[in-house]
Backbone of each chain as ProteinMPNN parsed JSONL, in Angstrom:
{"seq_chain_A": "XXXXXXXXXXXXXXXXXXXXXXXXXXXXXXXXXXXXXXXXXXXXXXXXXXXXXXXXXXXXXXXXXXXXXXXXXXXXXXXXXXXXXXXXXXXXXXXXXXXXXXXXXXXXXXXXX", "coords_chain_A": {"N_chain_A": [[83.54, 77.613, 133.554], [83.114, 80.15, 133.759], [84.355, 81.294, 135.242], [86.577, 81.27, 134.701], [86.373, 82.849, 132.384], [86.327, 85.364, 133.459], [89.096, 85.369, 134.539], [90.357, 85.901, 132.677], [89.674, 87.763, 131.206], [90.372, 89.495, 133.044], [93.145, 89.568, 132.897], [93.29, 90.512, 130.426], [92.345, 93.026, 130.679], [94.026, 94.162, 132.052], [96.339, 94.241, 130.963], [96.059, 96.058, 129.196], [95.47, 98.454, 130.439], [98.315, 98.893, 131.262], [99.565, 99.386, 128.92], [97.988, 101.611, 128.287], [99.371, 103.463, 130.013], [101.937, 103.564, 130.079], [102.019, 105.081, 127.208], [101.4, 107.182, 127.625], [103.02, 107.964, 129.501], [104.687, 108.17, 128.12], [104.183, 110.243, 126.405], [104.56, 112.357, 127.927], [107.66, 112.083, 128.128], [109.215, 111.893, 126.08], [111.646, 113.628, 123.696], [110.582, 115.613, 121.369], [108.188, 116.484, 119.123], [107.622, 114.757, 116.794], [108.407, 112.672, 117.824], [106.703, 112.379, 119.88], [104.604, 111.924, 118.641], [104.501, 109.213, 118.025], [104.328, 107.664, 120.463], [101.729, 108.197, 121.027], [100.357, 107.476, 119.466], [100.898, 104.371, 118.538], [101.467, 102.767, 121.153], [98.823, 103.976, 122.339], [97.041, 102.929, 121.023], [97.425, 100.113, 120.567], [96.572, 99.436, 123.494], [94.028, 100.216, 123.669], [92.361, 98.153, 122.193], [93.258, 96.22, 124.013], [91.854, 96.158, 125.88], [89.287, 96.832, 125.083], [89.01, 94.424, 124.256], [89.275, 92.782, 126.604], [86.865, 93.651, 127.794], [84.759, 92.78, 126.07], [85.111, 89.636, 126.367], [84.577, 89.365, 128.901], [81.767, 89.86, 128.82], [80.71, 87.85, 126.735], [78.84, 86.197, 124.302], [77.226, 88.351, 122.696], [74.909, 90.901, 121.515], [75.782, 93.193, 121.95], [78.526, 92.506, 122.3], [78.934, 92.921, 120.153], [78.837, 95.568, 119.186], [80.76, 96.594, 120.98], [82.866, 95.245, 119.517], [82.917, 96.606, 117.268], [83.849, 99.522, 117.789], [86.241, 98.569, 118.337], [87.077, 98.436, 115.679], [86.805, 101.062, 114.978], [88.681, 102.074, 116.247], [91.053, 101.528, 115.729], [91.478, 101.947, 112.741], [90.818, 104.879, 113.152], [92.414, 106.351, 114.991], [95.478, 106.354, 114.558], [95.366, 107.117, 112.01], [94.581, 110.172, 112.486], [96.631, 110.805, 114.329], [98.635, 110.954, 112.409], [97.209, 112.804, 110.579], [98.198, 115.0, 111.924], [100.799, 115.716, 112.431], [101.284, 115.102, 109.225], [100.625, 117.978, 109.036], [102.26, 119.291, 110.844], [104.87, 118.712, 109.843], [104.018, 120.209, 107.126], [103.838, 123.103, 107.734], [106.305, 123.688, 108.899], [107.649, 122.878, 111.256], [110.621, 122.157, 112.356], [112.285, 119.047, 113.247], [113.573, 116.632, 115.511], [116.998, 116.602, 115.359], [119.617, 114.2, 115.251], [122.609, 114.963, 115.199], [122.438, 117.701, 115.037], [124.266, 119.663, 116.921], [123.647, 121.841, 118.835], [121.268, 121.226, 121.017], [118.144, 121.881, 121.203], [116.182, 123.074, 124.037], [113.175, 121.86, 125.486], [111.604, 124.293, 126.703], [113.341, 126.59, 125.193], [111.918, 126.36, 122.588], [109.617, 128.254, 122.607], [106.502, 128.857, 121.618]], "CA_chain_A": [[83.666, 78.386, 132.332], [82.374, 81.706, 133.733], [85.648, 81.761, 136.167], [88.281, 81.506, 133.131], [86.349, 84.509, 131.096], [86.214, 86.572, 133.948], [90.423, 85.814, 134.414], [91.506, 85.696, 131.139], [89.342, 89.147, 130.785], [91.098, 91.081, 133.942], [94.341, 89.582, 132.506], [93.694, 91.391, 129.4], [92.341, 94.468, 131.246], [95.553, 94.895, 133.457], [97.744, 94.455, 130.091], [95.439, 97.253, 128.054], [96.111, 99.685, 130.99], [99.449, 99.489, 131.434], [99.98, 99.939, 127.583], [98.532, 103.35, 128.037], [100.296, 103.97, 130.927], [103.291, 103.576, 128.69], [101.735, 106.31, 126.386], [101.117, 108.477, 129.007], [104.348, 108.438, 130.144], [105.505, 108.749, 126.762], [103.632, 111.732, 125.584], [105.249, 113.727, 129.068], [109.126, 112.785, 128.36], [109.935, 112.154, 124.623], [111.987, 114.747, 123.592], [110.517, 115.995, 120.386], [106.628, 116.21, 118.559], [107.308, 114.118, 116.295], [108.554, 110.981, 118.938], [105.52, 111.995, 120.697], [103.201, 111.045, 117.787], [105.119, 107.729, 118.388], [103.95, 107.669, 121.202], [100.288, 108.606, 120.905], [99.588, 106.701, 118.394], [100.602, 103.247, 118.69], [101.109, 102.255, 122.719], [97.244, 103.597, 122.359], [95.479, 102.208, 119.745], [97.572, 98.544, 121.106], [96.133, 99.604, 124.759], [92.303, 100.165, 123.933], [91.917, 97.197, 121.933], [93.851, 94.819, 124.725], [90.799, 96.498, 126.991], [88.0, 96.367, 124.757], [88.562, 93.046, 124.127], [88.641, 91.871, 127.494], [85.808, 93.558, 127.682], [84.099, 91.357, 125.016], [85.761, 88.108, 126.702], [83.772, 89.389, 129.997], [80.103, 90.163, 128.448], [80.05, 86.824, 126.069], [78.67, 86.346, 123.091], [75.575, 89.38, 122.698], [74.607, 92.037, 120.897], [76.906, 94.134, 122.443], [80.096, 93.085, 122.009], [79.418, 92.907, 118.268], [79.513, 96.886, 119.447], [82.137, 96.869, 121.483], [84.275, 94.84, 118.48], [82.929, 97.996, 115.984], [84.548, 100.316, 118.903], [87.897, 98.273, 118.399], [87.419, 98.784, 114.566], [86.704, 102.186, 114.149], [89.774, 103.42, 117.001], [91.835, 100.695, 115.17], [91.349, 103.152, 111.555], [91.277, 106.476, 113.169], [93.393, 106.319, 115.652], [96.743, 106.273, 113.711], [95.422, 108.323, 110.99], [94.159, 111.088, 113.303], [98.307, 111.3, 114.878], [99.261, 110.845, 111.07], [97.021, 113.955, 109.918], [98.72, 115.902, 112.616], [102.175, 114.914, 112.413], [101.596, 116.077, 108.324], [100.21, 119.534, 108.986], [103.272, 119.934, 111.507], [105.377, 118.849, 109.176], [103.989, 120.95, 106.502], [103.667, 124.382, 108.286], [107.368, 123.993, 108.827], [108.055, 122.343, 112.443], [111.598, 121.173, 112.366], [112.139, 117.985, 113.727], [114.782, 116.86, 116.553], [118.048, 115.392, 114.494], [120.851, 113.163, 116.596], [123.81, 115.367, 114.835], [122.615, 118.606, 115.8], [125.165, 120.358, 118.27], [122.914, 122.157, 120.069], [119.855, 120.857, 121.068], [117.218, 122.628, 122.046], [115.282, 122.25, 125.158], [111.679, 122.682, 125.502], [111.901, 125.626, 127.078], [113.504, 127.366, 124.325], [111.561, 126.411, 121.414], [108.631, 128.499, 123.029], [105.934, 129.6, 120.023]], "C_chain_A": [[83.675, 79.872, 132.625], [83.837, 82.195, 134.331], [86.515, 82.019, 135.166], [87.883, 82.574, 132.132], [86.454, 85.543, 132.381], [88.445, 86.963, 134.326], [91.151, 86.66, 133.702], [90.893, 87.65, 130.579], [89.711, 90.55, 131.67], [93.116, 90.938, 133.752], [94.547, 90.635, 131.208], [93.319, 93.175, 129.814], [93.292, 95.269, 131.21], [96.531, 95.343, 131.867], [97.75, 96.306, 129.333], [96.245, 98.779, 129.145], [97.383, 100.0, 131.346], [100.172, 99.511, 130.543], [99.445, 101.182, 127.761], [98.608, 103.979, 129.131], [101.04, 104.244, 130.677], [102.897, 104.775, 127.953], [101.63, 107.449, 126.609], [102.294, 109.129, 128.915], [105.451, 108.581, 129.004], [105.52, 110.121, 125.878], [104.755, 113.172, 126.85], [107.184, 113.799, 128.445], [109.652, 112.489, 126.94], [110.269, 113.315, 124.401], [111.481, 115.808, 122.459], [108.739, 115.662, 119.841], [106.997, 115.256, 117.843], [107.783, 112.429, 116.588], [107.517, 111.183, 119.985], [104.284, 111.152, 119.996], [103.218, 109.812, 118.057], [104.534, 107.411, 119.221], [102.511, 106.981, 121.13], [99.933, 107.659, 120.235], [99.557, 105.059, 118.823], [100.498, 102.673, 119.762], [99.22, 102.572, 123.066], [96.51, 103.041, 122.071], [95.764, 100.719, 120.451], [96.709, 98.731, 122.624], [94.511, 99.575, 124.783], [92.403, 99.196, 122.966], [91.859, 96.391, 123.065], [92.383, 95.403, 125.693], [88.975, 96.186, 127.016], [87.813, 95.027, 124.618], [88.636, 92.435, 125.141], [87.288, 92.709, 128.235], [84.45, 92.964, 127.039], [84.091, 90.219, 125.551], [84.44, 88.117, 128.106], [81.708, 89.349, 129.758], [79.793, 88.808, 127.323], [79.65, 87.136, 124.813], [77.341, 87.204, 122.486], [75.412, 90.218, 121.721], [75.286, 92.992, 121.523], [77.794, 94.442, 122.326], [80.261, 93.31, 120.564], [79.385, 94.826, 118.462], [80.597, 97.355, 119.592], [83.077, 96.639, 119.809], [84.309, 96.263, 117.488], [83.311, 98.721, 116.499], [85.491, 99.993, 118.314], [87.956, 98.64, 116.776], [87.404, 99.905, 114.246], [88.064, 102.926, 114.79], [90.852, 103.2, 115.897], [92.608, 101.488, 113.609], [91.66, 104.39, 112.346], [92.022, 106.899, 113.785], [95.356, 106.821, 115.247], [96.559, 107.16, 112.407], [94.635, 109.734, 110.562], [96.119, 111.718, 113.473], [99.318, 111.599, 113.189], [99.191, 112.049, 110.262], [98.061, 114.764, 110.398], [100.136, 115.902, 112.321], [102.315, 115.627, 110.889], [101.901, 117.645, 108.3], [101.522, 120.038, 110.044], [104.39, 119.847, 110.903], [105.455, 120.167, 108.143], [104.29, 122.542, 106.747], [105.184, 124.785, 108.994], [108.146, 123.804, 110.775], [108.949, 121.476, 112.278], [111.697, 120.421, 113.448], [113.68, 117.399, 114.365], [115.594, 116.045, 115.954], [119.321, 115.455, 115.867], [122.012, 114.358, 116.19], [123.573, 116.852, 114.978], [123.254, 118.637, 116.993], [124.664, 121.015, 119.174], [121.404, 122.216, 120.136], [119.539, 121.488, 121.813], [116.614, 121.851, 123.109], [114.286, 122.504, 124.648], [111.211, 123.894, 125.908], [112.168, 126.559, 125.887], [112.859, 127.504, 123.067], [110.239, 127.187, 121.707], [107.874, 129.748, 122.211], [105.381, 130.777, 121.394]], "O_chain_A": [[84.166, 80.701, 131.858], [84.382, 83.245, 133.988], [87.092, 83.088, 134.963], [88.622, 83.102, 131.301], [86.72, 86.699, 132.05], [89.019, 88.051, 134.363], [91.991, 87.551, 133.827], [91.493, 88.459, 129.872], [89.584, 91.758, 131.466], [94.013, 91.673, 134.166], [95.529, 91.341, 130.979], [93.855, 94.195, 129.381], [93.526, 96.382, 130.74], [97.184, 96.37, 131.682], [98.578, 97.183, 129.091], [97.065, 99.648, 128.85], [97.693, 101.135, 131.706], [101.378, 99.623, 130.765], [100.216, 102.095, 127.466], [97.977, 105.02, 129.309], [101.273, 105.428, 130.919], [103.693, 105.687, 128.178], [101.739, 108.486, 125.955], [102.619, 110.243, 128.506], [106.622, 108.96, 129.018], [106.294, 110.729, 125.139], [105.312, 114.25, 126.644], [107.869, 114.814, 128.317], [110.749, 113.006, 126.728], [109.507, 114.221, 124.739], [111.961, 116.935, 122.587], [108.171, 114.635, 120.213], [106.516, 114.304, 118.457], [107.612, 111.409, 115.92], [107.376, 110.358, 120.888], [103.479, 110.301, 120.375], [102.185, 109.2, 118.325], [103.821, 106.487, 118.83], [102.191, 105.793, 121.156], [98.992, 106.97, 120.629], [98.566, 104.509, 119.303], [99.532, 101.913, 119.817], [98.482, 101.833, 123.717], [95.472, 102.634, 122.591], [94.811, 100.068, 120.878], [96.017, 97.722, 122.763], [93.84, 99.053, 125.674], [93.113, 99.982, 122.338], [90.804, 95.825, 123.353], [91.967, 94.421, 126.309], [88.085, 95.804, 127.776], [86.736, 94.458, 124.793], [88.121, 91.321, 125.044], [86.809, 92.231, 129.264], [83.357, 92.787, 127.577], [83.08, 89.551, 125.334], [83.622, 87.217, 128.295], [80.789, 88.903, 130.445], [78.607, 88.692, 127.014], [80.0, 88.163, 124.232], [76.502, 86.593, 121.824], [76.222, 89.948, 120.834], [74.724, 94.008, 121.112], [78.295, 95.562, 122.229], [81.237, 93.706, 119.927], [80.11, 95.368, 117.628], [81.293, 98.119, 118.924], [83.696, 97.489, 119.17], [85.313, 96.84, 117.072], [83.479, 99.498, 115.559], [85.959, 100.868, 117.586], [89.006, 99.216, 116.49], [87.956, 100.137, 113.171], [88.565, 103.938, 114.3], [91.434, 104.091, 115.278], [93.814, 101.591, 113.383], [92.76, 104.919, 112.188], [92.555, 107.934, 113.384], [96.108, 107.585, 115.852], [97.471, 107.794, 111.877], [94.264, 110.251, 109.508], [96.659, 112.679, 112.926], [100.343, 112.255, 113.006], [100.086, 112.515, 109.558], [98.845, 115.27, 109.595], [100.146, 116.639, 111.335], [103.126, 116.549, 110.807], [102.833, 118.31, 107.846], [101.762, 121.245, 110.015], [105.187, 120.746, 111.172], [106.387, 120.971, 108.117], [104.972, 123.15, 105.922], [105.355, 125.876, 109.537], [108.977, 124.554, 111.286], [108.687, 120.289, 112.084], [111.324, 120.841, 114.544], [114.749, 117.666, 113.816], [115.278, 114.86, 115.849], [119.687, 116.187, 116.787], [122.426, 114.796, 117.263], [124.646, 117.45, 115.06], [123.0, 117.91, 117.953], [125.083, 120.912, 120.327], [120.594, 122.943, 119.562], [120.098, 121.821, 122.858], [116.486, 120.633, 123.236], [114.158, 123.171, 123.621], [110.317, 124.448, 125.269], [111.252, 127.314, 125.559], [113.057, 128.513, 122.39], [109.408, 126.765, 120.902], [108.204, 130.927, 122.083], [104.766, 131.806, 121.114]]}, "seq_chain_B": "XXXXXXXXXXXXXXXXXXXXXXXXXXXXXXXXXXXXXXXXXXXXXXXXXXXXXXXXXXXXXXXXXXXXXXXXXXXXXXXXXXXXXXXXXXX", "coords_chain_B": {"N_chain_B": [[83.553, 91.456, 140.762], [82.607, 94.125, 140.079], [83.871, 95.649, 141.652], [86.467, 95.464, 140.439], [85.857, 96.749, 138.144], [85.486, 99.108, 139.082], [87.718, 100.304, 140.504], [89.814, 99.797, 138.003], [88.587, 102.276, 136.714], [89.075, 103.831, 138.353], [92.467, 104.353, 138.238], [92.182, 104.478, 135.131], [91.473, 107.115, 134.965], [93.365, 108.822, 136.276], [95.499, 108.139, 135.142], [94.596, 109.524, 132.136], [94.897, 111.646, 133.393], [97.551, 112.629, 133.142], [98.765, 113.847, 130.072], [97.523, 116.455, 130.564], [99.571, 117.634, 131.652], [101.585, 118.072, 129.438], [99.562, 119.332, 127.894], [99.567, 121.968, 129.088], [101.683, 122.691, 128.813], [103.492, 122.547, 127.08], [104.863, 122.776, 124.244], [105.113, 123.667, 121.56], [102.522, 124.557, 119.273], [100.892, 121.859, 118.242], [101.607, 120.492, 120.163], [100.404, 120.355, 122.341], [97.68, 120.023, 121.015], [98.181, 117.185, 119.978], [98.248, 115.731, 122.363], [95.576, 116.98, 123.391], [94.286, 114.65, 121.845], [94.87, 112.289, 122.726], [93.891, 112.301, 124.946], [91.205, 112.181, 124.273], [91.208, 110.134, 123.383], [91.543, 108.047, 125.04], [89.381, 108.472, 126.588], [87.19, 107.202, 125.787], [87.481, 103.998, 126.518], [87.276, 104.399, 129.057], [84.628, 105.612, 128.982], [82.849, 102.872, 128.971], [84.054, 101.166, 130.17], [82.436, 102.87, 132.357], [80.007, 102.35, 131.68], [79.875, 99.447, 131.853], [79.534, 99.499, 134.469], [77.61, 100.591, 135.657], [75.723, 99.011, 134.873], [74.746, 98.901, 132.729], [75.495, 98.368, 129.5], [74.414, 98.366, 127.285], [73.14, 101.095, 126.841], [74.974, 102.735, 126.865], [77.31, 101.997, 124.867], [77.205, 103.537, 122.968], [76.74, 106.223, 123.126], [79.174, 105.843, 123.692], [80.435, 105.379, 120.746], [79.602, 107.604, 119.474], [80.66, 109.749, 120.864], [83.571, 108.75, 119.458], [83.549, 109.364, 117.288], [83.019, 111.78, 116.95], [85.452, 113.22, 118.343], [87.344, 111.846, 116.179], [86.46, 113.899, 113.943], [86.86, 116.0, 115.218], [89.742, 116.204, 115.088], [90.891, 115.46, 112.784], [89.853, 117.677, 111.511], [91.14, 120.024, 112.186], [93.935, 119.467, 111.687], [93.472, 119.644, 109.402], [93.163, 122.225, 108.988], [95.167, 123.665, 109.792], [97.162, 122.682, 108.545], [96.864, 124.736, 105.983], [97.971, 126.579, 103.869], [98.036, 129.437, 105.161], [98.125, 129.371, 107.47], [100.724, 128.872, 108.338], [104.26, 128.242, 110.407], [106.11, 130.785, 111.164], [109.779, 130.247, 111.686]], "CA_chain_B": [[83.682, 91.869, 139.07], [81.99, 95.285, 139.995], [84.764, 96.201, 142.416], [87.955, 95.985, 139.569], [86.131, 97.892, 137.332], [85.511, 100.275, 139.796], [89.229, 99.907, 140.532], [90.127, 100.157, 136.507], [87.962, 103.318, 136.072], [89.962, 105.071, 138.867], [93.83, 104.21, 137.313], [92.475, 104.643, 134.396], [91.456, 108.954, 135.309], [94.887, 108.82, 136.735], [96.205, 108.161, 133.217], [94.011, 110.175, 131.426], [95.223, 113.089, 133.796], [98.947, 112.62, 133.286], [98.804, 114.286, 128.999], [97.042, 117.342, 130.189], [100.575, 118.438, 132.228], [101.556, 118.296, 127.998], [98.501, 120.283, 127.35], [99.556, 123.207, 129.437], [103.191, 123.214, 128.944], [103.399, 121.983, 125.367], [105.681, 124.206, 123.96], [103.825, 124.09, 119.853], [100.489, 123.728, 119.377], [100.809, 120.624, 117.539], [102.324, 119.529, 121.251], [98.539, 120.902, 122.413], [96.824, 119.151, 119.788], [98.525, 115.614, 120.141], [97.864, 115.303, 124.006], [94.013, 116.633, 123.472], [94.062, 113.836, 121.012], [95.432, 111.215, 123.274], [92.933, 112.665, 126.102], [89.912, 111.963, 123.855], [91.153, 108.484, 122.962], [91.193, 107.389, 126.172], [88.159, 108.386, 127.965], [86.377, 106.001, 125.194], [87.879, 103.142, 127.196], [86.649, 105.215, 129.99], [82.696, 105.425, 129.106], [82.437, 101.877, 128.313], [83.887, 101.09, 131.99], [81.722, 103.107, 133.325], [78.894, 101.042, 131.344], [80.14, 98.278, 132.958], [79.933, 99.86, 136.588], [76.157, 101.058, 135.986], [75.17, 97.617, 134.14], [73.856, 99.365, 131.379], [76.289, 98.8, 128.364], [73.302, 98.436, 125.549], [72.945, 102.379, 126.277], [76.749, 103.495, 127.148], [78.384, 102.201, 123.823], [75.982, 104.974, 121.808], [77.727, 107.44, 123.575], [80.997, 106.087, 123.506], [80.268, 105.668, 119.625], [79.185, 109.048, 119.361], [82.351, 110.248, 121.301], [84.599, 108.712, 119.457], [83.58, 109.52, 115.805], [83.264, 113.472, 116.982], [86.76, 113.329, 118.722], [88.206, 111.96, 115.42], [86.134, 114.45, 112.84], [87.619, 116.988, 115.421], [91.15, 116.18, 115.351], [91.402, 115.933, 111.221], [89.319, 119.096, 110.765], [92.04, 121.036, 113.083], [94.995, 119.158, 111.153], [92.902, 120.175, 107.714], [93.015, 123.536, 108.739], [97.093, 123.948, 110.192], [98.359, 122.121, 106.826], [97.117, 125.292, 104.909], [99.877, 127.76, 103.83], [97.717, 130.496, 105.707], [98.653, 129.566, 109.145], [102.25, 128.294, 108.522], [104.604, 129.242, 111.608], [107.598, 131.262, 111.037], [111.005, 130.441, 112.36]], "C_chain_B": [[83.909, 93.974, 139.209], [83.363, 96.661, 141.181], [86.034, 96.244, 141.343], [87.35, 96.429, 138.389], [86.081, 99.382, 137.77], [87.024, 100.77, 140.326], [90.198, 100.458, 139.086], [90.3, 101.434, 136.409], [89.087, 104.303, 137.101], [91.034, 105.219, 138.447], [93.503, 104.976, 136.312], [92.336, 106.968, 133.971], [92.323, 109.482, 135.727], [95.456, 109.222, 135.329], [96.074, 109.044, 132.49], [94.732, 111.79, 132.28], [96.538, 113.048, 133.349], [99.35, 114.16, 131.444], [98.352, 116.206, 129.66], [98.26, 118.172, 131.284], [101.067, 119.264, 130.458], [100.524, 119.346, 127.487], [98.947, 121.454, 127.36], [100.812, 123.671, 129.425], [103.704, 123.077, 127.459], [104.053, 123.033, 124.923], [105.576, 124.929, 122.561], [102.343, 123.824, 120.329], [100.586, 122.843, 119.219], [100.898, 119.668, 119.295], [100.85, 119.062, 122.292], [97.92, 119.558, 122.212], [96.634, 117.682, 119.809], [97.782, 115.098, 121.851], [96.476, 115.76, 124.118], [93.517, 115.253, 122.666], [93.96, 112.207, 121.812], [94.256, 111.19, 124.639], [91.569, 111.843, 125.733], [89.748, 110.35, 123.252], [90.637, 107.255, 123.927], [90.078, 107.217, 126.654], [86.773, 107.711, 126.892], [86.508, 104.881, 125.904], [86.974, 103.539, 128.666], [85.429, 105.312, 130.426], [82.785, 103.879, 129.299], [82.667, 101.188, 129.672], [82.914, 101.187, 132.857], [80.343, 102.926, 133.121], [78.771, 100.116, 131.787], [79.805, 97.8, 133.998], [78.534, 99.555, 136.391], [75.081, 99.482, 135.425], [74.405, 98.197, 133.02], [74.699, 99.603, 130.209], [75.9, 99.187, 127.54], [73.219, 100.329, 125.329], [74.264, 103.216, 126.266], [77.404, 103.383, 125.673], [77.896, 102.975, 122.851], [76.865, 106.127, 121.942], [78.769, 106.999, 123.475], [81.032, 106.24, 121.51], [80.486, 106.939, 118.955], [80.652, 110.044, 119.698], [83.467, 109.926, 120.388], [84.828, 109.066, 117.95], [83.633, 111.356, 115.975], [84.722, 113.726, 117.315], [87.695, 113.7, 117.231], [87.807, 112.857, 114.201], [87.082, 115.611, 113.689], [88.976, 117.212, 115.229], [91.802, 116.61, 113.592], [90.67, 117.525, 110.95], [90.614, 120.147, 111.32], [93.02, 120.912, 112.126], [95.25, 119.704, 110.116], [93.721, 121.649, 108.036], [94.762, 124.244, 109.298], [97.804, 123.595, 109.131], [98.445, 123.588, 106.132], [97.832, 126.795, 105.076], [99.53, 128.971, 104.534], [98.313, 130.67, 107.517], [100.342, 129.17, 109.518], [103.212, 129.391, 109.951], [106.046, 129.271, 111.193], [108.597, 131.102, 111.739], [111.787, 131.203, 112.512]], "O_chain_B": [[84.748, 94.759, 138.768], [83.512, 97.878, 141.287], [86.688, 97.278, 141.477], [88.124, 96.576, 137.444], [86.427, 100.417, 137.199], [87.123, 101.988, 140.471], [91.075, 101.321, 139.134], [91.371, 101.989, 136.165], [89.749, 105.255, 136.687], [91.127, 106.374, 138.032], [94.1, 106.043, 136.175], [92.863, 107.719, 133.15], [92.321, 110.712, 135.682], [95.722, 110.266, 134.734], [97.068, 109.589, 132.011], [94.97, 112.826, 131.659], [96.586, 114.202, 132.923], [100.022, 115.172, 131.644], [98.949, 117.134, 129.114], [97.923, 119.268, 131.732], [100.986, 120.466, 130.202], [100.857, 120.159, 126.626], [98.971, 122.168, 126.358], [101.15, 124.767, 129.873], [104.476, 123.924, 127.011], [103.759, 124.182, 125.256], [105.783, 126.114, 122.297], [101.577, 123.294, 121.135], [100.354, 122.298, 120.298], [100.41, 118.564, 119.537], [100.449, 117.992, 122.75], [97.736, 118.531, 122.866], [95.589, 117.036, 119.721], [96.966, 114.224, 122.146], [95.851, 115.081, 124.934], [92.382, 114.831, 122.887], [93.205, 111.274, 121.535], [93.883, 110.149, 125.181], [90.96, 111.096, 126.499], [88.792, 109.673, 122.873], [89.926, 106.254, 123.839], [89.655, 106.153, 127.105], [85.592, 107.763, 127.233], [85.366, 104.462, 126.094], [86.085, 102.822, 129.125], [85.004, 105.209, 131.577], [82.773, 103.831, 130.529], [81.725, 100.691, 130.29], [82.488, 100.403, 133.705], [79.505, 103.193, 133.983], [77.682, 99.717, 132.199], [79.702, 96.675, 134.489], [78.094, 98.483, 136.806], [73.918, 99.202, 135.714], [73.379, 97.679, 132.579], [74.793, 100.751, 129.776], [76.4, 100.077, 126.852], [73.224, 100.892, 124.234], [74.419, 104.268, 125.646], [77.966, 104.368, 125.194], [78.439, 102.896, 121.749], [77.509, 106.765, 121.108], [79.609, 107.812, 123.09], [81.645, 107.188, 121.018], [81.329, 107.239, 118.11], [81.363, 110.753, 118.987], [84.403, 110.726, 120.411], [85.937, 109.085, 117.415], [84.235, 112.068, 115.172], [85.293, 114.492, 116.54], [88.332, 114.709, 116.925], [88.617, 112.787, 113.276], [87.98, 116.161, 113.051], [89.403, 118.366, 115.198], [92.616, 117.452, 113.212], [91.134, 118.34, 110.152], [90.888, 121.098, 110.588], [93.272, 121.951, 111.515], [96.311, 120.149, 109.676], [94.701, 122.052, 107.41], [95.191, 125.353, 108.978], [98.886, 124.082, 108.801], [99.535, 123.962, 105.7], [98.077, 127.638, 105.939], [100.469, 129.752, 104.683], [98.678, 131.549, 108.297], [100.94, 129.186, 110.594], [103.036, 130.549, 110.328], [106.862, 128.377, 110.965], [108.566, 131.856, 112.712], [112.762, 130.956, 113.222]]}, "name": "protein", "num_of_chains": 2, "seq": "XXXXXXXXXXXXXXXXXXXXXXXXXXXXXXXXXXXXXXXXXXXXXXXXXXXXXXXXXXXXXXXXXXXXXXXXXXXXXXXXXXXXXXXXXXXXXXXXXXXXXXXXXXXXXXXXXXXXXXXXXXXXXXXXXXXXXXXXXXXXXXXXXXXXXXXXXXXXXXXXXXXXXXXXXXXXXXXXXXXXXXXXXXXXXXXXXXXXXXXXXXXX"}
């Protein structure tokens, strides 16, 4: 029994980290803030659950993981509407946003506040 | 066991370093803002590891707790305060 939670809990490890590996590497080359929020937001929030919970799978049934699980619930909420505030207020404050039919796209370089 | 989380925890400081190239090159704030955001998400995953390592989770997830409810009061109070029409950025 003990062998198949400790698998099944570095199977879900491995998955968690190389969802935000993905995010990582999403936040460096998306072209635009508001395909980074994309980013940020969801490859994370899916990445620390898949982690915490094989962290749960590994520690059993304790007083603990009923922690850990309130961990996965509170990123689960703020997480997404943390990138969501932001994402408004950049909206609002007047940060245009990268369209396909613009002719000349900016780099990063040039848009430099 | 104690060897792949010790294993984990290093990848995962790898990871966690990769956003803060974004930090310093970020070309808005907002670009800033998002990648401290993404920084502080992570290294929750991060404590709780390194609860793991030390065998002491019962006192690690306090602090990750703690971490992760300040992170997110920090992130909306910043957002609060860039929405209003005082700081808007001129094109």
């Amino acid at each position: 029994m003990s062998e198949i939670q400790t698998i099944v809990s570095i199977i879900f490890i491995v998955a968690g980290i190389l969802l935000m590996f993905a995010g990582s590497v999403g936040i460096l080359r998306l072209p635009d803030f508001y395909a980074r929020t994309h980013s940020v937001s969801k490859s994370d929030t899916i990445g620390i659950i898949f982690v915490i919970f094989g962290l749960i799978i590994y520690e059993g049934f304790t007083h603990s993981s009923l922690k850990l699980f309130l961990i996965i619930m509170f990123v689960v909420l703020s997480n997404p509407i943390g990138s969501h505030a932001l994402g408004k207020a950049a909206l609002k404050s007047g940060l245009k946003p990268l369209l396909h039919h613009d002719k000349n796209l900016k780099k990063d370089e040039e848009v430099q506040q | 066991m104690e060897q792949f989380f010790l294993y984990s925890a290093v990848v995962l400081t790898i990871i966690i370093a990769v956003p803060l190239i974004r930090v310093v090159k970020g070309p808005t704030l907002y670009d800033r803002l998002l990648a401290t955001n993404a920084i502080a998400t992570k290294t929750i995953v991060l404590i709780c590891l390194i609860g793991f390592l030390f065998g002491r989770i019962d006192m690690f997830i306090d602090i990750t707790l703690a971490y992760a409810i300040l992170g997110f009061i920090g992130a909306m109070i910043i957002a609060k305060f860039l929405e209003s029409p005082k700081t808007r950025i001129e094109e």
